[in-house]
RODO-2510 file (C-alpha; in nm, 4 decimals, decimal comma):
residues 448
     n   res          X          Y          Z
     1     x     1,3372     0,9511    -5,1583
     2     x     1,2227     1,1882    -4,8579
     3     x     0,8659     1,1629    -4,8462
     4     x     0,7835     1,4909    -5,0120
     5     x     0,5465     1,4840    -5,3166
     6     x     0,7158     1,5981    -5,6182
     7     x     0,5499     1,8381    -5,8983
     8     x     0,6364     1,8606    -6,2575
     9     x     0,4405     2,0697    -6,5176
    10     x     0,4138     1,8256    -6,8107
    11     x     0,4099     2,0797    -7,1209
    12     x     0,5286     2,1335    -7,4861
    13     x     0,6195     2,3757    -7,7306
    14     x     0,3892     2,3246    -7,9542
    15     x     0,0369     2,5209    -8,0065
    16     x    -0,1210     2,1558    -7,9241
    17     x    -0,0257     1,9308    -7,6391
    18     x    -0,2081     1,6626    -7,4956
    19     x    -0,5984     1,8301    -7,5008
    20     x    -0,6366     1,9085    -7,8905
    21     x    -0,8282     2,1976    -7,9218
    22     x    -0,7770     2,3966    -7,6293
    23     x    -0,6302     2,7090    -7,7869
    24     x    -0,9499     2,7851    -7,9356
    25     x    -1,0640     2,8448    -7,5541
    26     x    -1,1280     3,1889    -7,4471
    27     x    -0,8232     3,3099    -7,2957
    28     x    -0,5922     3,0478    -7,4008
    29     x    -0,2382     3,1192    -7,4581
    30     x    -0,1497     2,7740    -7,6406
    31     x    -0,0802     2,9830    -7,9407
    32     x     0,2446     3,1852    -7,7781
    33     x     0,4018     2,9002    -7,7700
    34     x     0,7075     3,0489    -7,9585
    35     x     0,6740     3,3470    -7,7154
    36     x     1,0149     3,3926    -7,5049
    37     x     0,7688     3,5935    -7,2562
    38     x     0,5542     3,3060    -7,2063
    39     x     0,7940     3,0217    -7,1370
    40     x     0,9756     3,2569    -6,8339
    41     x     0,6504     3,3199    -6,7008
    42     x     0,5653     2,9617    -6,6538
    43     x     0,9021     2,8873    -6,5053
    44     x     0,8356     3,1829    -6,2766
    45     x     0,4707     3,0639    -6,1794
    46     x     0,5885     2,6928    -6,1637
    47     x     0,9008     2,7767    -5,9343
    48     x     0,6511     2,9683    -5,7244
    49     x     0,4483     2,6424    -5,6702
    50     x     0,7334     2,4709    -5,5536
    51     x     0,7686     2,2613    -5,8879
    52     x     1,0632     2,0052    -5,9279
    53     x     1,0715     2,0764    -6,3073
    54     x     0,8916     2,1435    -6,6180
    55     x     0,8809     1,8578    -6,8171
    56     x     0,9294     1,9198    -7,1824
    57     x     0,7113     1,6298    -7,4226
    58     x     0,8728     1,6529    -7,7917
    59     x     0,7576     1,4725    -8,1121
    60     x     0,9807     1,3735    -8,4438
    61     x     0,7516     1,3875    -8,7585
    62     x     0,3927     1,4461    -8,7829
    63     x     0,0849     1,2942    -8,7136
    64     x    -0,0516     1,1470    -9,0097
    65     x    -0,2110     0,7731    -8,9322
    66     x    -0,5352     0,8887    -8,9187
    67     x    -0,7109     0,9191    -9,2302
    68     x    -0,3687     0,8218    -9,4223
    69     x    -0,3316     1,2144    -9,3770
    70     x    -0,1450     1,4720    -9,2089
    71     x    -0,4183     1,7274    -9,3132
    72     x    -0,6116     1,6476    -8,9674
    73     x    -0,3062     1,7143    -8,7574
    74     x    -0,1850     1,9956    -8,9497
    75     x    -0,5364     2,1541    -8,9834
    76     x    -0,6229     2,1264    -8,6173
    77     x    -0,2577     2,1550    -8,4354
    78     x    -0,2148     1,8105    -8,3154
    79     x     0,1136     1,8645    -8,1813
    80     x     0,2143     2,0739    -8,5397
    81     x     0,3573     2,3331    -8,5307
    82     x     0,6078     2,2919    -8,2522
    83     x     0,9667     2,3847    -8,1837
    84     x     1,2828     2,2143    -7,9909
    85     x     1,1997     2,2593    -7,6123
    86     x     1,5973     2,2400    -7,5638
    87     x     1,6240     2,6058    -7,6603
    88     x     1,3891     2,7310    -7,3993
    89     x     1,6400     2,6003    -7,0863
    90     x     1,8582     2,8733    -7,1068
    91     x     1,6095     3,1437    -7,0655
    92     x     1,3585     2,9607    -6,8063
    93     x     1,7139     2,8968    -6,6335
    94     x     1,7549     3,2457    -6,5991
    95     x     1,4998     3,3916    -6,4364
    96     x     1,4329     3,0792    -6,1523
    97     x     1,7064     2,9541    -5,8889
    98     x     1,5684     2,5971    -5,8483
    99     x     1,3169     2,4849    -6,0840
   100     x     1,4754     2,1548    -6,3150
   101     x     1,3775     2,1395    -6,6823
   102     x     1,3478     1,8114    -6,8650
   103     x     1,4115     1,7432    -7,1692
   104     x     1,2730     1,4528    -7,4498
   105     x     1,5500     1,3776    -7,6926
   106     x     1,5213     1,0151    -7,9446
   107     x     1,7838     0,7856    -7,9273
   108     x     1,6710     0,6501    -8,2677
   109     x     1,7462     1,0295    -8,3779
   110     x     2,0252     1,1601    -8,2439
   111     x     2,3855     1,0266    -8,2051
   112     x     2,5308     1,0253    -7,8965
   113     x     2,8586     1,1938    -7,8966
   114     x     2,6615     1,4929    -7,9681
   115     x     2,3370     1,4570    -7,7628
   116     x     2,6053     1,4218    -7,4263
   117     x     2,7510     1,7999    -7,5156
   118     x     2,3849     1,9484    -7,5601
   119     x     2,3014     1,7916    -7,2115
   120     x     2,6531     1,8806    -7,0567
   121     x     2,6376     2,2412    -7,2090
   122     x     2,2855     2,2677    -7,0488
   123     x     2,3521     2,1217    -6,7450
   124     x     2,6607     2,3394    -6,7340
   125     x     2,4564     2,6553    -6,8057
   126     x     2,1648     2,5918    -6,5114
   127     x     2,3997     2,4940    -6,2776
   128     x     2,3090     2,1048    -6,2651
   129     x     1,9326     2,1076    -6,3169
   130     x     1,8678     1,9366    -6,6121
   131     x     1,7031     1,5702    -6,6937
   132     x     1,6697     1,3832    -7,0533
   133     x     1,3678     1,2252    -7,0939
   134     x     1,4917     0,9072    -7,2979
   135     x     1,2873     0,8341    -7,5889
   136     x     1,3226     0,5938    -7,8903
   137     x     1,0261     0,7653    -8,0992
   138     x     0,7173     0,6033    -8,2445
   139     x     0,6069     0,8192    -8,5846
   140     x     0,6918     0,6581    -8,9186
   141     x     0,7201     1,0296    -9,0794
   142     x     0,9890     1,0901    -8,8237
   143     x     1,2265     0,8168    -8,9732
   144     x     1,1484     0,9129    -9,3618
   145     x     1,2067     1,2958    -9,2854
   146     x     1,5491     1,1899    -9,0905
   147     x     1,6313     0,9960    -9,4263
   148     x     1,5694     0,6342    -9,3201
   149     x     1,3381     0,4032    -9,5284
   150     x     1,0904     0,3461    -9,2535
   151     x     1,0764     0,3188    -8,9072
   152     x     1,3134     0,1463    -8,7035
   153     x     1,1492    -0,1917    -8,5444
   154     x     1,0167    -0,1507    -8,1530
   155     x     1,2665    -0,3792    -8,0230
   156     x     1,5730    -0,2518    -8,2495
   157     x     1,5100     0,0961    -8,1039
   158     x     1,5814    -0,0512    -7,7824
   159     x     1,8639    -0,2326    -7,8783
   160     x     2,0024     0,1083    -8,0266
   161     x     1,8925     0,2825    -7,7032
   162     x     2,0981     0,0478    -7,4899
   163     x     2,4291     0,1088    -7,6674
   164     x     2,3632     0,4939    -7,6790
   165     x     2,3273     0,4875    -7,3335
   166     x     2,6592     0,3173    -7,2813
   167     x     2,8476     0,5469    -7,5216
   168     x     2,7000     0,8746    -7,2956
   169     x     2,7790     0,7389    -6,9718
   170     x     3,1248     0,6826    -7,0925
   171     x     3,1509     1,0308    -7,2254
   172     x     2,9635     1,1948    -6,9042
   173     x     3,1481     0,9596    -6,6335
   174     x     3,4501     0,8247    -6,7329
   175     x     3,6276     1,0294    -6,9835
   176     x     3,7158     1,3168    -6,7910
   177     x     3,8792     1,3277    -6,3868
   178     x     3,7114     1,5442    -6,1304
   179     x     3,9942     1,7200    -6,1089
   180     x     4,1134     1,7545    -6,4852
   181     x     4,0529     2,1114    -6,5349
   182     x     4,3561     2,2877    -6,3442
   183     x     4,2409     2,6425    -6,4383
   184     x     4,6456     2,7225    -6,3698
   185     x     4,7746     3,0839    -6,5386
   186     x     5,1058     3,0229    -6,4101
   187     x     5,2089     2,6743    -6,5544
   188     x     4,9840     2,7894    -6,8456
   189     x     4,7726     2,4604    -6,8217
   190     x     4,3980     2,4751    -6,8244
   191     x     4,3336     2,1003    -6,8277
   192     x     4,5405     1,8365    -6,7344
   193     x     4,5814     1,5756    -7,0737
   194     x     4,6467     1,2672    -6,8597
   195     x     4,3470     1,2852    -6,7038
   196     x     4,1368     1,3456    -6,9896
   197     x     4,0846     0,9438    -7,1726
   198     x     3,9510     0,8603    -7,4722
   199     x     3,6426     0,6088    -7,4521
   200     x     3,7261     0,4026    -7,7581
   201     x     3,3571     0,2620    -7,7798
   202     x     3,3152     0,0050    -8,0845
   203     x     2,9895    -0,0994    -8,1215
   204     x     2,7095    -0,2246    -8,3240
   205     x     2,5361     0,1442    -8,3725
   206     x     2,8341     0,3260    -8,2954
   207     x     3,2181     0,3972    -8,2781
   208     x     3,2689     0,6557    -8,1016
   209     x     3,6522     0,7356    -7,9618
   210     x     3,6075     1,0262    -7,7772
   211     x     3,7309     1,2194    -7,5509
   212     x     3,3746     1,4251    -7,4241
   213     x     3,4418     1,7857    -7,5461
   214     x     3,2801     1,9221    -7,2646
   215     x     3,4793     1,9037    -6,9085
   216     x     3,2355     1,7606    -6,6232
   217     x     2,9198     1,9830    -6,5433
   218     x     2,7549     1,9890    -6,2204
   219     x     2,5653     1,6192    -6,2583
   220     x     2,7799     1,5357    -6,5344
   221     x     2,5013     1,2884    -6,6331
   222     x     2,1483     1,4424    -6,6396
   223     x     1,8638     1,2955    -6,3885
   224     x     1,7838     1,0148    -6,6373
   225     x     1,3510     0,9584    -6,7062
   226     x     1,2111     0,7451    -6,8792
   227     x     0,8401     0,6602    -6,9882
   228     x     0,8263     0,3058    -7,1414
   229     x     0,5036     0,1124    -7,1091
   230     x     0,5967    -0,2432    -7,3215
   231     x     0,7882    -0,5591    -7,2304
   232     x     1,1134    -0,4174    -7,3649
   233     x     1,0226    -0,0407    -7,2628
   234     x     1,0160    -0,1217    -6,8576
   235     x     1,3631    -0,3344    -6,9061
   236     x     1,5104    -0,0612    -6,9996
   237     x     1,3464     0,2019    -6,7425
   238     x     1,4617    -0,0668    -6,4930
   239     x     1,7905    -0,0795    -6,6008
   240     x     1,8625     0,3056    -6,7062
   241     x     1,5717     0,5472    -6,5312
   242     x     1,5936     0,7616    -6,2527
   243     x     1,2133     0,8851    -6,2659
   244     x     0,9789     0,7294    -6,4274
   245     x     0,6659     0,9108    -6,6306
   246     x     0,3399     0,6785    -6,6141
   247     x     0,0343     0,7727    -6,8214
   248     x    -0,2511     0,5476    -6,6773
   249     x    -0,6368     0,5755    -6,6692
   250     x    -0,6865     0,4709    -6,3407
   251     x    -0,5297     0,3662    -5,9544
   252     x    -0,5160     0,0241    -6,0252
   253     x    -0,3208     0,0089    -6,3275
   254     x    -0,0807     0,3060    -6,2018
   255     x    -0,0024     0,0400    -5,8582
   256     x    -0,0358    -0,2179    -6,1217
   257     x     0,2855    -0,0582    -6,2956
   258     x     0,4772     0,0784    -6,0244
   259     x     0,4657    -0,3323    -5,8683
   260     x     0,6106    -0,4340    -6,2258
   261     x     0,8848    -0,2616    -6,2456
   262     x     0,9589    -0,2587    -5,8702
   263     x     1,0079    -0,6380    -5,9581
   264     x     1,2513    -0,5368    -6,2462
   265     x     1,4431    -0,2933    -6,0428
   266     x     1,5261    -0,5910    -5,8489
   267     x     1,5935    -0,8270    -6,1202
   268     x     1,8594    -0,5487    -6,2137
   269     x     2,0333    -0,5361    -5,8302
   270     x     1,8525    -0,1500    -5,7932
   271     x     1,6595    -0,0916    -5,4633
   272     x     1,3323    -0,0140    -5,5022
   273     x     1,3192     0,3414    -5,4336
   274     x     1,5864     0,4033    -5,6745
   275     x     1,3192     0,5193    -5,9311
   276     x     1,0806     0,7757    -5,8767
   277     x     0,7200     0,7204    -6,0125
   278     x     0,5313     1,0132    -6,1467
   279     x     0,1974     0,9630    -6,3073
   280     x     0,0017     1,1898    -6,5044
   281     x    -0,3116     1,3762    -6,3392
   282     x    -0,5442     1,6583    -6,5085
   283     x    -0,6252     1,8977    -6,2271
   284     x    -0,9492     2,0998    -6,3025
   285     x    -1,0057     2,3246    -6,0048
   286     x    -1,2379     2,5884    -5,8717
   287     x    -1,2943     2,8235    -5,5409
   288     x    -1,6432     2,6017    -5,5508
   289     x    -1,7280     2,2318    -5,6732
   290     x    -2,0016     2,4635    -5,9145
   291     x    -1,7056     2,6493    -6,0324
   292     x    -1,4724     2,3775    -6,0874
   293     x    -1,7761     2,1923    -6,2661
   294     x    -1,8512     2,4586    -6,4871
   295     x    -1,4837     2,4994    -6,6070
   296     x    -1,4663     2,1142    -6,6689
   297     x    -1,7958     2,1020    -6,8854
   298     x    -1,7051     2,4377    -7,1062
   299     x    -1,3442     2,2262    -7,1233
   300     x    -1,5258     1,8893    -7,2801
   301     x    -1,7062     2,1579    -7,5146
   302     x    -1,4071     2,2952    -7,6671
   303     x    -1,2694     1,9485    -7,7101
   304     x    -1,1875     1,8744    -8,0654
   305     x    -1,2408     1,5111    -8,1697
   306     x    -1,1264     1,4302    -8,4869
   307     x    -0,7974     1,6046    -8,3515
   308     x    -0,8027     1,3778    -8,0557
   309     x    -0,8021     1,0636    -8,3079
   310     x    -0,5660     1,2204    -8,5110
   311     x    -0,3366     1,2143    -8,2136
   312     x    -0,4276     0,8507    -8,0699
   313     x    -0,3775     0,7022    -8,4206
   314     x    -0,0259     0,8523    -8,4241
   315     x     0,0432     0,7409    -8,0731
   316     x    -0,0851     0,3641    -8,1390
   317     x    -0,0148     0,3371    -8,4698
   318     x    -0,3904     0,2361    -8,6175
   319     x    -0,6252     0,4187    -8,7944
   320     x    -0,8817     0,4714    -8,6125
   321     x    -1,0984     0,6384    -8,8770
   322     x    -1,1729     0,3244    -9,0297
   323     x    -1,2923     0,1373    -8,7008
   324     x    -1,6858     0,2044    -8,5825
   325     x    -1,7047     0,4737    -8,3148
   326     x    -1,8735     0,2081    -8,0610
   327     x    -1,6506    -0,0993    -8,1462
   328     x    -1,4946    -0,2439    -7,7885
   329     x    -1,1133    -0,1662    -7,8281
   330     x    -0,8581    -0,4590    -7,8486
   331     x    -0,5325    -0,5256    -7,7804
   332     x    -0,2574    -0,5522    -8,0763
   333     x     0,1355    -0,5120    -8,0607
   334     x     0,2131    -0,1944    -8,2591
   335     x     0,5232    -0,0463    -8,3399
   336     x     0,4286     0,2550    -8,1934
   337     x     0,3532     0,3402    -7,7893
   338     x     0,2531    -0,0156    -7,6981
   339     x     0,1201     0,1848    -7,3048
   340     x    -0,1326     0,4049    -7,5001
   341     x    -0,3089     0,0778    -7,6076
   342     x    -0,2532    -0,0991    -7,3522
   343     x    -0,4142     0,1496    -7,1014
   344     x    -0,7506     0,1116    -7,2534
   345     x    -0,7192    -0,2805    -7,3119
   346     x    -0,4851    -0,4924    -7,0751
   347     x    -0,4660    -0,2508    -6,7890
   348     x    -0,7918    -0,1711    -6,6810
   349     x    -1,0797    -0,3454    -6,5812
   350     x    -1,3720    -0,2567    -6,8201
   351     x    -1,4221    -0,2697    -7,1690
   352     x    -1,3612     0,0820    -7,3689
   353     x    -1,4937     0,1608    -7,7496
   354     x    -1,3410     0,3440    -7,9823
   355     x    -1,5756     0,6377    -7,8813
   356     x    -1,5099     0,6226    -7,5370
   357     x    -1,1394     0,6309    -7,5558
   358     x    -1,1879     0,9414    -7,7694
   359     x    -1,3685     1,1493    -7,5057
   360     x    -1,1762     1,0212    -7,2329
   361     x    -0,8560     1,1074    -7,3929
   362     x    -1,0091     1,4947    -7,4797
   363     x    -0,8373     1,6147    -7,1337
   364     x    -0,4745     1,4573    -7,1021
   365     x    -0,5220     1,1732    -7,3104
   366     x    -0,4480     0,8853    -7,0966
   367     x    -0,4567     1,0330    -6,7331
   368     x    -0,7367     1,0732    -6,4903
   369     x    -0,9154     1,4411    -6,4720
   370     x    -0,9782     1,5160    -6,0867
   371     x    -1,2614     1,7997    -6,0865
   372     x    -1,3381     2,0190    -5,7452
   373     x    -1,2337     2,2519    -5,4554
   374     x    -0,8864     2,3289    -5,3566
   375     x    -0,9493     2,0702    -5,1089
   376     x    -1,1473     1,8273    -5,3097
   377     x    -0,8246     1,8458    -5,5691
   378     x    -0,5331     1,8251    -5,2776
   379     x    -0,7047     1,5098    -5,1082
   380     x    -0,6589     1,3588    -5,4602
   381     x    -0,2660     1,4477    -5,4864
   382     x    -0,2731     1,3242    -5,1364
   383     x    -0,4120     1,0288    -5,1097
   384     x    -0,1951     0,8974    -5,4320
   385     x     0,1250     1,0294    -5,2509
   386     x     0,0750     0,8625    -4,9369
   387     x    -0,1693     0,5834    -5,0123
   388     x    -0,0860     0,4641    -5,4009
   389     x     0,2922     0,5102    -5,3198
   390     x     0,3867     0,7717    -5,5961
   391     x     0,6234     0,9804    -5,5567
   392     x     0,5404     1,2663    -5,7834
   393     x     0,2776     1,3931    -6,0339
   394     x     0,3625     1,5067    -6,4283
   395     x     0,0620     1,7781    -6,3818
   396     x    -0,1429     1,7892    -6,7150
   397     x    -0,2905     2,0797    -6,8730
   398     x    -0,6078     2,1478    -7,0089
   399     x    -0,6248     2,5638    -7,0518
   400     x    -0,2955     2,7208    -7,1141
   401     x    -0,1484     2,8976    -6,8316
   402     x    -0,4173     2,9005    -6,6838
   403     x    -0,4550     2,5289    -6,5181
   404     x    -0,0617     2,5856    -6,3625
   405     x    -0,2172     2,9321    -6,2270
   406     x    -0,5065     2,7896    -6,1048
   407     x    -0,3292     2,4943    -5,9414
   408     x    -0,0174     2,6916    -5,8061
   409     x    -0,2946     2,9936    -5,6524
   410     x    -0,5341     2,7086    -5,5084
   411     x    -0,4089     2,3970    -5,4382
   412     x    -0,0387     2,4291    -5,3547
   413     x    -0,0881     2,6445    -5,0751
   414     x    -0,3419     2,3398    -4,9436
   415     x    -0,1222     2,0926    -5,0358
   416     x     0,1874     2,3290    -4,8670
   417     x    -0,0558     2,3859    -4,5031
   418     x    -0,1389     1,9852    -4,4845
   419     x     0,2949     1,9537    -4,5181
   420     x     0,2354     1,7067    -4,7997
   421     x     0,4226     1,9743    -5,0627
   422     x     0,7844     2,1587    -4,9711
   423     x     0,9962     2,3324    -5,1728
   424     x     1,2412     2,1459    -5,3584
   425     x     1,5686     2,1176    -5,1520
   426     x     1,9021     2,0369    -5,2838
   427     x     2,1557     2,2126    -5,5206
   428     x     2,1161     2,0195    -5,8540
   429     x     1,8050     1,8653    -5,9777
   430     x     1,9364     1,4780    -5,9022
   431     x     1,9739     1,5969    -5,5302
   432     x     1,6340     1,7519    -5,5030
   433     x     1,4985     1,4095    -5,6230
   434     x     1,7150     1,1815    -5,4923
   435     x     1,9406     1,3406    -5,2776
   436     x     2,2068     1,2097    -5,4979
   437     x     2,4855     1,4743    -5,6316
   438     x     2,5663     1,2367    -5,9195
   439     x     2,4374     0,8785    -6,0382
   440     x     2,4461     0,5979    -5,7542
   441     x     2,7362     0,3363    -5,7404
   442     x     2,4510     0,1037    -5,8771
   443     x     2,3604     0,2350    -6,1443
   444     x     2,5274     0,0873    -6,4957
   445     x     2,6150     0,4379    -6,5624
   446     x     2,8791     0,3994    -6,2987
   447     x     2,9887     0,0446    -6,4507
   448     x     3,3212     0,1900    -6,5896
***
């Protein structure tokens, strides 16, 4: 990595993101979400602010653990409506020159051979600066709606993952030559056929014989992230990611994490820096700390609760309607995201209730808020870059646009004058976070 800090908006297309109940806030766009308009706007205000990427969340199914209902989620937004983030690329693309976009997509949902065109097309059509956020998906709904009986078991999702991931590197890497496509009127031969191979993948989850339809695009595999918080989740980020998305309440479990799987990366032959670690952060920011105080306090008004559990009881698999607001929290292995849970039991250092995890999770759900100045906000981003040893930040919102705004107007010109924040530099979005064209000769994407 070269020392710069890194900046992705972490967003979704859906009225509802990560602080339920923010579109009723005066001025709040949340609710264009489905808005063409919108989306290039916030690729044009991002790529102004020297963002990396916008970082696309997605969701399968609805929320409906809490309560035994989806009437919560559906009444109050959690996440519901929303619409395939894929479908926005094209038109962010358009109207920015650098700016990356990534993408969530299930490997329990989706079948390879045709996941690896979507991602070449895109890749393809921004001229290399796309990333898949690799997911195996927690909700139950998700599986019935997709016709299975029930959800597919945490580990078996991972097993699945694994072989996905070996059918799309074969697809992206090794079934097509650099120089396949001859692009020659006069012989009257596009592509050349010996240099186009069939994969012949026969697997548990999958046979798959190929060839890719798609001839190689800029990265030919997309920057690869990843955001697993179990046992089996950080194997696989150590084995597979590129950049790595960590939701965590505080410093101490964020180093806490990044030492883990800096021990796996090892375990797995990768150098340490291989990966880059972005954490969440909610920036809440103000010309004064009076300003920047106000804004967070009217935030925590708007702040709707029962949609907050709604959400947590989706992401951790509980109901947490039927557990007393002030019981202390305790760990269990769920099927669903084992980090959410763990966050507020194993990896932190005090005790949280039910209550408490609800109004801490109001703004961002499981990140830290930072509240101030320009400068108050900046020493924050800082002191995690160059102190905590992350290499990026997924920025959070609360207000929609208006916390990018606010951040891109006040803080990235302070982070840009202390020469902590450059523009992105580098032709595809691997290279601007890397410095890598295509995947590294370690990496078991290269293993054929």
């Amino acid at each position: 990595m070269d020392g710069r800090l890194r900046l992705n908006l972490f967003t979704m297309s859906a009225v509802e993101h990560v602080t339920v109940g923010s579109w009723r806030y005066p001025g709040d766009q949340s609710t264009r979400y489905r808005d063409r308009s919108y989306w290039t706007d916030v690729a044009r205000t991002a790529e102004r602010g020297g963002f990396d990427a916008v970082f696309f969340a997605d969701v399968r199914g609805i929320y409906d653990v809490y309560d035994d209902s989806r009437d919560p989620a559906v009444e109050r937004a959690v996440q519901t409506p929303s619409n395939d983030p894929a479908y926005l690329v094209p038109a962010m693309a358009e109207v920015t020159d650098n700016l990356g976009f990534a993408v969530t997509k299930s490997t329990s949902y989706n079948h390879p051979y045709q996941l690896a065109r979507e991602f070449s097309t895109l890749d393809h059509l921004t001229d290399g600066r796309v990333a898949f956020n690799i997911v195996t998906s927690y909700l139950e709904s998700a599986a019935r709606n997709l016709g299975l009986a029930g959800r597919i078991d945490h580990d078996e999702r991972y097993d699945r993952a694994e072989e996905f991931m070996q059918v799309c590197y074969a697809l992206w890497e090794d079934s097509w030559a650099e120089d396949a496509v001859e692009r020659d009127p006069d012989s009257a031969r596009f592509t050349d056929p010996a240099k186009v191979r069939a994969i012949d993948h026969e697997g548990e989850y999958f046979d798959v014989p190929g060839p890719h339809g798609c001839e190689p695009s800029p990265q030919r595999t997309p920057l690869l992230y990843q955001a697993g918080s179990s046992d089996r989740g950080r194997e696989f980020a150590a084995r597979h990611a590129e950049a790595v998305f960590l939701s965590q309440p505080n410093e101490s479990a964020i180093r806490a994490y990044i030492d883990d799987l800096e021990h796996r990366l090892d375990t797995h032959d990768r150098a340490a820096d291989s990966v880059a670690f972005f954490p969440g952060l909610v920036p809440i920011v103000g010309e004064t700390e009076a300003i920047a105080r106000a804004k967070y306090e009217s935030y925590r008004d708007a702040i709707d609760v029962e949609g907050v559990l709604a959400l947590l009881s989706g992401f951790v698999d509980m109901d947490l309607s039927e557990l007393e607001p002030d019981k202390r929290l305790e760990h269990i292995e769920t099927e669903a995201i084992q980090g959410v849970i763990n966050a507020f039991t194993t990896n932190d250092d005090r005790d949280w209730t039910v209550r408490e995890m609800a109004e801490f999770a109001g703004l961002g759900t499981t990140s830290p808020v930072v509240v101030g100045t320009p400068e108050d906000v900046a020493d924050t981003f800082e002191h995690w870059h160059r102190d905590l040893g992350v290499d990026g930040t997924n920025v959070k919102e609360v207000v929609r646009p208006d916390t990018l705004v606010d951040f891109v107007d006040l803080v990235v010109p302070e982070l840009r004058d202390r020469g902590v924040l450059a523009d992105p530099d580098g032709e595809t979005l691997r290279e601007r976070t890397s410095g890598q064209r295509g995947l590294p000769e370690s990496h078991p994407g290269r293993a054929g």
